[in-house]
BALOBA-1460 file (C-alpha; in Angstrom, 3 decimals):
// residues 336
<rec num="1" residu="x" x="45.631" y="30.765" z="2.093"/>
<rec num="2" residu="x" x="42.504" y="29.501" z="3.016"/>
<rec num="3" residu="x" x="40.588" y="31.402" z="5.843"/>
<rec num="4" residu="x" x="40.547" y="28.917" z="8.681"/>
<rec num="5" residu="x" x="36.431" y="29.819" z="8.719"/>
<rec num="6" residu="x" x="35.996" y="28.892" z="5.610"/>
<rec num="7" residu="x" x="37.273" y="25.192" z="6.244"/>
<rec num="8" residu="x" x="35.314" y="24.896" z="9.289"/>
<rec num="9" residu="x" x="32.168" y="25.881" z="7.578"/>
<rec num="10" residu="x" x="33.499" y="23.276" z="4.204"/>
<rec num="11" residu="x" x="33.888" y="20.499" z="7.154"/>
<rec num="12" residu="x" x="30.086" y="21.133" z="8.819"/>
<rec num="13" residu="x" x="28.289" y="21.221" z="5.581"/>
<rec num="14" residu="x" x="30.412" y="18.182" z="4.557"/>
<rec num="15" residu="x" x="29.597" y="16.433" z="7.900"/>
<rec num="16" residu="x" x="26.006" y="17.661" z="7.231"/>
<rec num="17" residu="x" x="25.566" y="16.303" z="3.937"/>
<rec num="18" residu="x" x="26.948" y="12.797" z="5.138"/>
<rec num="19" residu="x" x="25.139" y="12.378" z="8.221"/>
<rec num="20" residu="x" x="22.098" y="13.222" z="6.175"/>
<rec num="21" residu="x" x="23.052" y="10.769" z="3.727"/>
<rec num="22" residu="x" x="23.293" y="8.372" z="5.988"/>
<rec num="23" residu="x" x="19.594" y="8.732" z="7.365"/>
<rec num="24" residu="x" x="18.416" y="8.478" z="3.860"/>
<rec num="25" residu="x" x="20.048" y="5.323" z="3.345"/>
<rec num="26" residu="x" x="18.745" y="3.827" z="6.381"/>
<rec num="27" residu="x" x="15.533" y="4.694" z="6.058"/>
<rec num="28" residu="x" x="15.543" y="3.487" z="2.293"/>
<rec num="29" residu="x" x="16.815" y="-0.174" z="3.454"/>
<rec num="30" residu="x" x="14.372" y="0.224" z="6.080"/>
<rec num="31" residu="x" x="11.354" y="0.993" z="4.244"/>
<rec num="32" residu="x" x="12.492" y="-1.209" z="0.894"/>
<rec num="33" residu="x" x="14.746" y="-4.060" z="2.179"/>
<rec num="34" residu="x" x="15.793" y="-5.126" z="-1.093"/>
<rec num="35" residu="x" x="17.730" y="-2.239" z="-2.002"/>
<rec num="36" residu="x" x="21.273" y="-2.434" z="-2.449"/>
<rec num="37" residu="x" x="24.043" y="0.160" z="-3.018"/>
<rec num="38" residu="x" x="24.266" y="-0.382" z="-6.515"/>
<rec num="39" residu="x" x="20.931" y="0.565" z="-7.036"/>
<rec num="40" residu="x" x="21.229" y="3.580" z="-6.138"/>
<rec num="41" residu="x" x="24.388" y="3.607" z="-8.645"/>
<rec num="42" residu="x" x="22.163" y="2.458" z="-11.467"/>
<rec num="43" residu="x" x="19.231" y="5.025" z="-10.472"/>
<rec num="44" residu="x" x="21.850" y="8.026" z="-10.869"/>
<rec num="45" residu="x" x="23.762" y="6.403" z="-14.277"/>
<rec num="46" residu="x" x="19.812" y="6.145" z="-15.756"/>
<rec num="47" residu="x" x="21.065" y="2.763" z="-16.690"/>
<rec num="48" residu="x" x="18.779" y="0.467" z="-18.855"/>
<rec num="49" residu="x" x="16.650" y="-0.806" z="-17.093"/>
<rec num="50" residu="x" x="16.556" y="-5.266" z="-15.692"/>
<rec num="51" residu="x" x="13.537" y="-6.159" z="-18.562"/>
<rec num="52" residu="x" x="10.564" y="-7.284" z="-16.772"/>
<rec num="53" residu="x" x="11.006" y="-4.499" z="-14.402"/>
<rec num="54" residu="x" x="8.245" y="-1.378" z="-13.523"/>
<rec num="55" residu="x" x="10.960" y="1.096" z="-15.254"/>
<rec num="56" residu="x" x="10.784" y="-1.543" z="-18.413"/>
<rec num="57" residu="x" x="7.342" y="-2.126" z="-18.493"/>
<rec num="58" residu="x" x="6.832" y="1.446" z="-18.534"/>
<rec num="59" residu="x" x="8.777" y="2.387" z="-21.213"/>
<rec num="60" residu="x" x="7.150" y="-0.395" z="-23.125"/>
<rec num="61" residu="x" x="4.101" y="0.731" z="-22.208"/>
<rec num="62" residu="x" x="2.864" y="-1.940" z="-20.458"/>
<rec num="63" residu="x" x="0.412" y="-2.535" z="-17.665"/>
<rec num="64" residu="x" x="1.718" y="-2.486" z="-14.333"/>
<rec num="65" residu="x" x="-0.187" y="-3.773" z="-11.159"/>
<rec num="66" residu="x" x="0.541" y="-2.551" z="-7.608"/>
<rec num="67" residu="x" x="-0.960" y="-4.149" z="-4.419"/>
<rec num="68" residu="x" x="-1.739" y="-1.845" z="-1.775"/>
<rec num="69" residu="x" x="-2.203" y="-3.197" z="1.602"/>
<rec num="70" residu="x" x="-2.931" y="-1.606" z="5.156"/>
<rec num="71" residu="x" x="-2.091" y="-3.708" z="8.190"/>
<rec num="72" residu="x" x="-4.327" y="-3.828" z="11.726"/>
<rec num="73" residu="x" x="-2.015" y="-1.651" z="13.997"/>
<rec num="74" residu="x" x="-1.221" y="-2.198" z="17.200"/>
<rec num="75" residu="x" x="-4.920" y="-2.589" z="18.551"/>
<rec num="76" residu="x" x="-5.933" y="-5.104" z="16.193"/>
<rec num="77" residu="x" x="-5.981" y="-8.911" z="17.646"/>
<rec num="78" residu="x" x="-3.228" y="-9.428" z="15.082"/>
<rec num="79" residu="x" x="-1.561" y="-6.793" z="13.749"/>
<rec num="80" residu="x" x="-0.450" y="-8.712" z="10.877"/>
<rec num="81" residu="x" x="-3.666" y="-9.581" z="9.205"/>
<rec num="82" residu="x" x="-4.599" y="-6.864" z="6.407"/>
<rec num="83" residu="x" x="-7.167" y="-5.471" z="6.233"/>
<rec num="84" residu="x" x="-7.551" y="-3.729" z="3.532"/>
<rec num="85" residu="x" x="-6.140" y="-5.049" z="0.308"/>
<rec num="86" residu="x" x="-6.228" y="-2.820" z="-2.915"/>
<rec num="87" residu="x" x="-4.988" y="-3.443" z="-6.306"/>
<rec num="88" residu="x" x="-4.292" y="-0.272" z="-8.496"/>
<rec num="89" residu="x" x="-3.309" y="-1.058" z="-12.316"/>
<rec num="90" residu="x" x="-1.753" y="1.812" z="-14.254"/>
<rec num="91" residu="x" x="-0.376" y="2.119" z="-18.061"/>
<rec num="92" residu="x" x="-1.035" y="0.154" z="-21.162"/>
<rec num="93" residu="x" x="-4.184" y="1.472" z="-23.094"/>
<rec num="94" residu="x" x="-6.661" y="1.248" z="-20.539"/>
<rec num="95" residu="x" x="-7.877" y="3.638" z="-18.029"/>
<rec num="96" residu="x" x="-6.112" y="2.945" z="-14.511"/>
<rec num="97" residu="x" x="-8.101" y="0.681" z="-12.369"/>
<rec num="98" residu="x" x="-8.400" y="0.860" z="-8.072"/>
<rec num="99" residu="x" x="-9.731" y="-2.873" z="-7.293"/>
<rec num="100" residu="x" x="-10.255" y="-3.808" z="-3.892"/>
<rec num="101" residu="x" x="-10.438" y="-7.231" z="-2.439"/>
<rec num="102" residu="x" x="-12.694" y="-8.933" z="-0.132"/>
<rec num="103" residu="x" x="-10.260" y="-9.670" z="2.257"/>
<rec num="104" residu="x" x="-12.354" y="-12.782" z="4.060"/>
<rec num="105" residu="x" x="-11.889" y="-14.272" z="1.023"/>
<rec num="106" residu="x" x="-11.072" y="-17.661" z="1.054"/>
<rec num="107" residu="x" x="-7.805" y="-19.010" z="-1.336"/>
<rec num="108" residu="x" x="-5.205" y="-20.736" z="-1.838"/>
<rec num="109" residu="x" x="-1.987" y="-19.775" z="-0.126"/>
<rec num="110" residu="x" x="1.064" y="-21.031" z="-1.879"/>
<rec num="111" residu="x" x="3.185" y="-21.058" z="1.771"/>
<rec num="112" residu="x" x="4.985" y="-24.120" z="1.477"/>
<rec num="113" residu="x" x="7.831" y="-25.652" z="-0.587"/>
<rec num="114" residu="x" x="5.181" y="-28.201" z="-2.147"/>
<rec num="115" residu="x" x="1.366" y="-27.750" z="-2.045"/>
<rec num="116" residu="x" x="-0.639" y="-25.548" z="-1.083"/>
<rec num="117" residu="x" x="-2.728" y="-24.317" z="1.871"/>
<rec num="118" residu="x" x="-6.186" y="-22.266" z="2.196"/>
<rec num="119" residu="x" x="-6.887" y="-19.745" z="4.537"/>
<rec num="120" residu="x" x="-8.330" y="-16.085" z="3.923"/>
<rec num="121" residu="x" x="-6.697" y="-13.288" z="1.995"/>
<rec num="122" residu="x" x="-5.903" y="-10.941" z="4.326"/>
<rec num="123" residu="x" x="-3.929" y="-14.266" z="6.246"/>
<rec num="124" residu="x" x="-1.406" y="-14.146" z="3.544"/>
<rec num="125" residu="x" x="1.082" y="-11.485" z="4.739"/>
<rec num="126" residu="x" x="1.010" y="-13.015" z="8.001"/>
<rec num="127" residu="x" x="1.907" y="-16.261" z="7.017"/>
<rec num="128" residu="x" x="5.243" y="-15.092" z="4.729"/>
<rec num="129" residu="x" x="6.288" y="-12.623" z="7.814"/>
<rec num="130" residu="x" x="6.886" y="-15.994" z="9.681"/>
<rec num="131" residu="x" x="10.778" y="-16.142" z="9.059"/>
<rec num="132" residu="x" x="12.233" y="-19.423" z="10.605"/>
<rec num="133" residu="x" x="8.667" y="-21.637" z="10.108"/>
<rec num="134" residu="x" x="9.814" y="-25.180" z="8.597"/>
<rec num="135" residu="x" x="6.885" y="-25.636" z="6.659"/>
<rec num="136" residu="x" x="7.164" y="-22.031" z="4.923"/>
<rec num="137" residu="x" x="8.938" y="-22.208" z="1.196"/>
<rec num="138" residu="x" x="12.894" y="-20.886" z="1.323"/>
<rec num="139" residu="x" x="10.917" y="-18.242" z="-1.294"/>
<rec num="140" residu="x" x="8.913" y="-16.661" z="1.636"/>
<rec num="141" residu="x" x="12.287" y="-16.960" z="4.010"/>
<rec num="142" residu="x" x="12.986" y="-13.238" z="3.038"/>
<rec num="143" residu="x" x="12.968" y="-9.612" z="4.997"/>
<rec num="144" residu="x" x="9.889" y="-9.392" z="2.288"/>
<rec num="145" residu="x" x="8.392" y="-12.851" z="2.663"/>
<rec num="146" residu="x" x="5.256" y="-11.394" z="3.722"/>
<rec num="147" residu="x" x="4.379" y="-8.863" z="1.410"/>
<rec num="148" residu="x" x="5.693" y="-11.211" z="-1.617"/>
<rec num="149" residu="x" x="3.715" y="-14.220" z="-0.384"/>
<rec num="150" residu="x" x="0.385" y="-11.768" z="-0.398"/>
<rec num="151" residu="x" x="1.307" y="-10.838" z="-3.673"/>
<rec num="152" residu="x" x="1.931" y="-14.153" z="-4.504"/>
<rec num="153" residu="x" x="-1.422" y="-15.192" z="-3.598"/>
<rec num="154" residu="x" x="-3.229" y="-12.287" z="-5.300"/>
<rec num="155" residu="x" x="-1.353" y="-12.846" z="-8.572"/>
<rec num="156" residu="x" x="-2.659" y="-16.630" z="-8.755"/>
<rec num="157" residu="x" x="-6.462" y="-15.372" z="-7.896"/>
<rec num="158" residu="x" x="-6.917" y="-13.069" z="-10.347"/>
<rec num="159" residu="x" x="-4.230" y="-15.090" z="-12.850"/>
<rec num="160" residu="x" x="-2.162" y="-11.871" z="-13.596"/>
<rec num="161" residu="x" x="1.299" y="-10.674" z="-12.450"/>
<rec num="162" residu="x" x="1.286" y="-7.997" z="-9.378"/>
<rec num="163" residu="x" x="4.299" y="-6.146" z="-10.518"/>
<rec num="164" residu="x" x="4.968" y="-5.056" z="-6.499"/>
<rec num="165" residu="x" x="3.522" y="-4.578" z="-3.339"/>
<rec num="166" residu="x" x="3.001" y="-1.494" z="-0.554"/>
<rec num="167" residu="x" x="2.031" y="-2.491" z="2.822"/>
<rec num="168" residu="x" x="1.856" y="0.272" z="5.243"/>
<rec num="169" residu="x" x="0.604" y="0.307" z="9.022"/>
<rec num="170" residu="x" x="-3.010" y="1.699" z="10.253"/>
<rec num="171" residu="x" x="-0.771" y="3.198" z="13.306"/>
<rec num="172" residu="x" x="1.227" y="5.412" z="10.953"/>
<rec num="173" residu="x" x="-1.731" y="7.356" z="9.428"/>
<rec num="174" residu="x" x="-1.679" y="10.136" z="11.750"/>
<rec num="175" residu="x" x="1.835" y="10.687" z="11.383"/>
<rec num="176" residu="x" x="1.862" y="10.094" z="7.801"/>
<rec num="177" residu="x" x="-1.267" y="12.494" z="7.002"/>
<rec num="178" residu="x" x="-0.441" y="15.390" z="9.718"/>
<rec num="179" residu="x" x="3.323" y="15.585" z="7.715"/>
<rec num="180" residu="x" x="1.458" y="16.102" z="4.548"/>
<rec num="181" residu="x" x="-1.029" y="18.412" z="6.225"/>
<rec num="182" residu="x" x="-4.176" y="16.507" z="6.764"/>
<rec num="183" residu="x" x="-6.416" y="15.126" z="3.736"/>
<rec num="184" residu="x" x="-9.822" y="15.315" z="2.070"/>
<rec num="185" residu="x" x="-11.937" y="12.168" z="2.798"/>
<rec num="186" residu="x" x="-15.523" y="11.575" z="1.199"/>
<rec num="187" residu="x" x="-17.211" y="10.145" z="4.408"/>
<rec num="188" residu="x" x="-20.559" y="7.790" z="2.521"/>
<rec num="189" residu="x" x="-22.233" y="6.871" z="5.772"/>
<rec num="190" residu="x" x="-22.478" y="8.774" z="9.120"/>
<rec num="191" residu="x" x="-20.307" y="6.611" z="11.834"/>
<rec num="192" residu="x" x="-21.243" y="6.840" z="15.275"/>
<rec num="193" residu="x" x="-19.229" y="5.270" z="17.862"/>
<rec num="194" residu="x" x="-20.125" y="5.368" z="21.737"/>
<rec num="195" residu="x" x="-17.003" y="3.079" z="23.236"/>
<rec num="196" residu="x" x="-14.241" y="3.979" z="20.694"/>
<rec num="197" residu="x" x="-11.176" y="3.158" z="22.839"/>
<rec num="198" residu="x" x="-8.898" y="5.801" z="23.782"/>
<rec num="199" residu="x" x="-5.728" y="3.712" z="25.192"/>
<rec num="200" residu="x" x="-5.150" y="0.046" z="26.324"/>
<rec num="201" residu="x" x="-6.147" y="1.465" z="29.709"/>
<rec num="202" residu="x" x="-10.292" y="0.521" z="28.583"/>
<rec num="203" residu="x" x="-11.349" y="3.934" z="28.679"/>
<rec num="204" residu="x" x="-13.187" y="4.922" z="25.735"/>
<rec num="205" residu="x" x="-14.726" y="8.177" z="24.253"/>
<rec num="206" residu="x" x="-17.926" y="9.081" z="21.869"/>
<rec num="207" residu="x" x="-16.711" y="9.685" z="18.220"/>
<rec num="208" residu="x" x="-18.861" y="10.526" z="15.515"/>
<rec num="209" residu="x" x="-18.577" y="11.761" z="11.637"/>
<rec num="210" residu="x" x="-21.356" y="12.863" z="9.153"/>
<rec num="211" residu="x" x="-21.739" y="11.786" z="6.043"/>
<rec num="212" residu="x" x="-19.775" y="13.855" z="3.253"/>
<rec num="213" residu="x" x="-16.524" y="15.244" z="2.286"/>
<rec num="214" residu="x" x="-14.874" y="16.782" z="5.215"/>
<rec num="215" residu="x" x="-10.679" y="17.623" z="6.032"/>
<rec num="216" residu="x" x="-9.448" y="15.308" z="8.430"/>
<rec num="217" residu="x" x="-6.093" y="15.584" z="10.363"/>
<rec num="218" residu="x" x="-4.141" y="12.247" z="11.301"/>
<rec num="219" residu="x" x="-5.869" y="11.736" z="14.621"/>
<rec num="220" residu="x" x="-9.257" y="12.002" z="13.088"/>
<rec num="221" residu="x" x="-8.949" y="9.905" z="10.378"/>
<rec num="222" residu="x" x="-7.491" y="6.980" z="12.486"/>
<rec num="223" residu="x" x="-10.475" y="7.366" z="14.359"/>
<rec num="224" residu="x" x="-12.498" y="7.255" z="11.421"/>
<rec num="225" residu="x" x="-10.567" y="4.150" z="10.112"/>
<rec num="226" residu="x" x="-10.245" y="2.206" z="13.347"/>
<rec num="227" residu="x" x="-13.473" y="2.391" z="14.686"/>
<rec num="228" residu="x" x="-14.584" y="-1.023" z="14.994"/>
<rec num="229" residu="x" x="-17.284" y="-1.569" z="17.760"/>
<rec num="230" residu="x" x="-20.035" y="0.548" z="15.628"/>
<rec num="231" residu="x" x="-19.954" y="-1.233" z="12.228"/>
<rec num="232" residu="x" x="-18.964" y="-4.496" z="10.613"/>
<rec num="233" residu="x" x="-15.351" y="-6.115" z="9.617"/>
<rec num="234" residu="x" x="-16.441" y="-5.525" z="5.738"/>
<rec num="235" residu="x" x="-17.424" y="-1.721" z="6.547"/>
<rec num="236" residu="x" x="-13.985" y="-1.345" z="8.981"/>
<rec num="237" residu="x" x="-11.938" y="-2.273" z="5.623"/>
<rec num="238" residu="x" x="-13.806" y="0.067" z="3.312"/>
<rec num="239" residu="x" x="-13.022" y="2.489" z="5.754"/>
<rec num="240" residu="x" x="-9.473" y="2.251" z="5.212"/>
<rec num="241" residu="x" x="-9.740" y="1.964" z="1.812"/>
<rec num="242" residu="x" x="-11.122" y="5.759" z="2.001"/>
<rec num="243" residu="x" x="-8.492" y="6.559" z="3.868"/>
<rec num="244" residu="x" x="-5.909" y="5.383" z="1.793"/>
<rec num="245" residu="x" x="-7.453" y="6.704" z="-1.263"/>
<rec num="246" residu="x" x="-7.231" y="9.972" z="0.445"/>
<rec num="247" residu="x" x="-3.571" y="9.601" z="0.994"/>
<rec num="248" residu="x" x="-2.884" y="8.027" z="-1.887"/>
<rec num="249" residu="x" x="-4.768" y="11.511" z="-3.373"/>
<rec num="250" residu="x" x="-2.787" y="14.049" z="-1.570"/>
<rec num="251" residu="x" x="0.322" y="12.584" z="-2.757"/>
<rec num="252" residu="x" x="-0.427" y="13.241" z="-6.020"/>
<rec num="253" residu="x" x="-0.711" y="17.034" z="-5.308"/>
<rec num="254" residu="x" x="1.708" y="17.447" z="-2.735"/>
<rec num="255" residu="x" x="3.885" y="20.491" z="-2.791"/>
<rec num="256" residu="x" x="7.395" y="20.706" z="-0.834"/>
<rec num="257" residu="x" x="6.329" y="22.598" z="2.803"/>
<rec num="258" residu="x" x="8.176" y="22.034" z="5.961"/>
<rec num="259" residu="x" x="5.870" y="19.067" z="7.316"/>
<rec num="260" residu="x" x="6.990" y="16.863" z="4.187"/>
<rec num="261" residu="x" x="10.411" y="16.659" z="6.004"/>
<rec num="262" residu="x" x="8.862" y="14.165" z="8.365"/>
<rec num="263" residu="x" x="7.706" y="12.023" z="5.590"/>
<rec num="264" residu="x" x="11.140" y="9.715" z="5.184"/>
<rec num="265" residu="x" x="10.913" y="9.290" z="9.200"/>
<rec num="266" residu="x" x="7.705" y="8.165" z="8.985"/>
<rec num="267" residu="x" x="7.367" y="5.572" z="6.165"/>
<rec num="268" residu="x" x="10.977" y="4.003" z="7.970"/>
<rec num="269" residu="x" x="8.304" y="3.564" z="10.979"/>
<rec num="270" residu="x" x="4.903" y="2.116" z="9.426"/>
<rec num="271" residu="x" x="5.844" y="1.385" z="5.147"/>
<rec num="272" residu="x" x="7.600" y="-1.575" z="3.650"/>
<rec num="273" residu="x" x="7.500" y="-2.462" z="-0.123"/>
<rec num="274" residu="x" x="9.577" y="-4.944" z="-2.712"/>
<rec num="275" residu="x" x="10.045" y="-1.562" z="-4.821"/>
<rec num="276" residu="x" x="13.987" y="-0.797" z="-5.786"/>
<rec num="277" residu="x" x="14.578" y="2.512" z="-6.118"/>
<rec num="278" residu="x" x="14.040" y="2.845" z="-9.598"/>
<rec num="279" residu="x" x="10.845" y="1.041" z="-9.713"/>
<rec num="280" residu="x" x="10.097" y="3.676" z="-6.954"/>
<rec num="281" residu="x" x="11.052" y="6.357" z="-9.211"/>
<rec num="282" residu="x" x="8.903" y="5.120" z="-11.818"/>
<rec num="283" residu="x" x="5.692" y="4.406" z="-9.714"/>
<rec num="284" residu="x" x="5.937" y="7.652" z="-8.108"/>
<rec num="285" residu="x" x="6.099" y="9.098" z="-11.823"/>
<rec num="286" residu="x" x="3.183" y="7.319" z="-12.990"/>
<rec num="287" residu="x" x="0.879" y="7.989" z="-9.694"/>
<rec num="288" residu="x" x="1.729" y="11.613" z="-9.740"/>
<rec num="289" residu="x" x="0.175" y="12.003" z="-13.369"/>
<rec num="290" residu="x" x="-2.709" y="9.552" z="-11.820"/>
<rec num="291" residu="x" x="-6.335" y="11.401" z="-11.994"/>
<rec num="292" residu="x" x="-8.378" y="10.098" z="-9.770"/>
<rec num="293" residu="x" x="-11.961" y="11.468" z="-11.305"/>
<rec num="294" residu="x" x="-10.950" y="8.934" z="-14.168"/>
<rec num="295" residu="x" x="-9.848" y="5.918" z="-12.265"/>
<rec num="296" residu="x" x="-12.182" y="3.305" z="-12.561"/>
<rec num="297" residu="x" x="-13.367" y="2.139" z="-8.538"/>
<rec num="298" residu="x" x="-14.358" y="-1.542" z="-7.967"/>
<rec num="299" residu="x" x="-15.493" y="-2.909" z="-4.756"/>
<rec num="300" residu="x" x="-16.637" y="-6.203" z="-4.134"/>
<rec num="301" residu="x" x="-19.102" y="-6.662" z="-1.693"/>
<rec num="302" residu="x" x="-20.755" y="-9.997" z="-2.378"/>
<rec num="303" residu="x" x="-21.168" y="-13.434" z="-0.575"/>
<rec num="304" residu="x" x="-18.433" y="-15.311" z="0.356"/>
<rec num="305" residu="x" x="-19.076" y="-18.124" z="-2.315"/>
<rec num="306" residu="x" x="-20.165" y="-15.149" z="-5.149"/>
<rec num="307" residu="x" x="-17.044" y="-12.938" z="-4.937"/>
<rec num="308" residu="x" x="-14.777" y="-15.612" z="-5.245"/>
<rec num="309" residu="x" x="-16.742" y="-16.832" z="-8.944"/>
<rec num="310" residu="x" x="-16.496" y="-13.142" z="-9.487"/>
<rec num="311" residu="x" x="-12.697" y="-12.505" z="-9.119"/>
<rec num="312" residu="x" x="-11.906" y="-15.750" z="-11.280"/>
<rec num="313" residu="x" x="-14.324" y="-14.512" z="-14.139"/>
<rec num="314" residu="x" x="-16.845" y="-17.377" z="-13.597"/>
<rec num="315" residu="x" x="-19.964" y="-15.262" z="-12.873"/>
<rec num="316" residu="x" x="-21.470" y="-11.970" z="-13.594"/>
<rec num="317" residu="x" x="-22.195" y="-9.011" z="-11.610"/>
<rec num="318" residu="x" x="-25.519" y="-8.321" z="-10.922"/>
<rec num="319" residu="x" x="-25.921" y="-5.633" z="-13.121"/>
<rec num="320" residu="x" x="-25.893" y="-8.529" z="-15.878"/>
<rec num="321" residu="x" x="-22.191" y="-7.222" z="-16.861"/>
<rec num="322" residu="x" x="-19.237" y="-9.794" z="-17.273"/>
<rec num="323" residu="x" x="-16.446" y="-8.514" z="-14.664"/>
<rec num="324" residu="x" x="-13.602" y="-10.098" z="-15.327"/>
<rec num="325" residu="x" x="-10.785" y="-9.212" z="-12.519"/>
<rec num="326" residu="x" x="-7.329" y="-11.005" z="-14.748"/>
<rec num="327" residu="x" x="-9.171" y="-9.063" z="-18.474"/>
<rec num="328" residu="x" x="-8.966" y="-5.851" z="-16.690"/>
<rec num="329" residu="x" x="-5.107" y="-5.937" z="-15.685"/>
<rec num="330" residu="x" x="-3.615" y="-6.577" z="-19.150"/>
<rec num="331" residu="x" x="-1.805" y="-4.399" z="-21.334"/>
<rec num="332" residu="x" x="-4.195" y="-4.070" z="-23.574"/>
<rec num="333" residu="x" x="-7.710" y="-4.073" z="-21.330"/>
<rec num="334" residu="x" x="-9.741" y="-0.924" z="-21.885"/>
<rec num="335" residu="x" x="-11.569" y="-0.429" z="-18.837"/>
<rec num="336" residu="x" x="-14.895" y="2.136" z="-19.576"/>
């Protein structure tokens, strides 16, 4: 006969295990609205995967594009502009590629059910989060409308697929980097910032950061990110960029501690992405092997009217070389 201990213990960790469950799943559907049940079926059958998808293309060892986007946050004057907009491109035979976007750039939005309309880049996401708008497409009408209309919009710029999208929120840096234990982050300018706001109550404080690589935890490197009084828009996104390079680096070499338990809770409050789990799986396989000493950088900082040319392979950089954005996200591009 079973000891009546024994089946009380059996019932907690049972009741454990499925409340746990439970929180995983939410935040999963949370995070990645898209996912279904049988997804997670599929992911623990290792069933073939849909062709056309990240786990196909990388077993077929083709190039795969993700778009990386940060949001304003709740200071910004809209905290659904981006702005910061990254493409990274991994597999195929070329080196993997971190591209970012000027995100003032002016395109063409494809919003609507017929037509087009222009607007900036880092518009885009806004304009596909706007669930119940007549005039937006039934395509955009989605719990991902957003982030597949910016993707949408990036993929006809630079005339090549972008395979799926990551947007997370400037708010949940600190969150996100104390719970992996703070980062590394190559500061390339001093910042200096008299009237950096502490709260929405106006008062402000002094922050300032040298130039150089330096550990930041998650308070600092909001600071460092948010800042906006002391420097330009364009020098406010490259900011984040670093930032999310530095993330995006300490992922990579993460190791299991206590803190990573408050990862899940935290991308359910500031991450969304198109990703199904096993495209997660697969991403999170190919980023881990990602070294970052040899992934080629781009950032374009020219004129309005000269980035665009740029992007669409119309006009040199000024070094004299031919940079053409759509040449280095194929298959088969070897970027040097």
């Amino acid at each position: 006969m079973v000891r009546r201990p024994l089946v009380t213990l059996l019932a907690l960790v049972t009741a454990v295990t499925l409340a746990l469950a439970g929180w995983l799943w939410s935040v999963l559907v949370t995070v990645a609205p898209r996912a279904q049940p049988g997804d997670l079926v599929a992911l623990a059958s290792h069933a073939t995967p849909t062709t056309g998808s990240i786990a196909w293309k990388h077993q077929h060892g083709a190039r795969i594009t993700l778009l990386l986007l940060a949001k304003g946050g709740s200071d910004a004057e809209d905290s659904n502009l981006t702005d910061t907009i990254l493409l990274l491109s991994v597999g195929g035979a070329g080196r993997p590629v971190i591209i970012a976007l000027p995100r003032w750039l002016s395109v063409s939005i494809p919003a609507p059910a017929r037509g087009e309309i222009s607007g900036q880049l880092y518009a885009a996401y806004k304009i596909g989060s706007q669930r119940g708008d007549p005039r937006l497409s039934s395509r955009w009408q989605t719990s991902t409308g957003g982030g597949d209309l910016a993707a949408a919009t990036v993929s006809q710029l630079t005339g090549r697929p972008t395979d799926a999208w990551v947007l997370i929120d400037i708010d949940a840096f600190p969150p996100l980097i104390d719970a992996l234990g703070g980062i590394w982050v190559t500061v390339p300018a001093p910042l200096d910032d008299p009237h950096y706001p502490v709260d929405d109550s106006g008062r402000t404080m002094h922050i300032r950061f040298v130039a150089g690589l330096q550990w930041m935890n998650g308070e600092r490197a909001l600071e460092y990110a948010r800042s906006r009084l002391s420097t330009s828009d364009t020098d406010r996104s490259s900011r984040q960029e670093v930032v999310l390079i530095a993330i995006l680096h300490r992922l990579i070499s993460l190791q299991l501690s206590p803190g990573t338990l408050r990862i899940p809770g935290v991308f359910s409050s500031g991450v969304r992405t198109n990703l199904l789990p096993a495209d997660m799986r697969e991403m999170f396989g190919l980023v881990s092997r990602l070294q970052l000493k040899e992934t080629r950088r781009v950032t374009i900082r020219l004129p309005f009217a000269a980035a665009r040319r740029v992007i669409c392979g119309l006009a040199d950089l000024p070094r004299g070389r031919a940079f053409r954005l759509g040449g280095m996200l194929r298959s088969d591009a070897r970027v040097h």
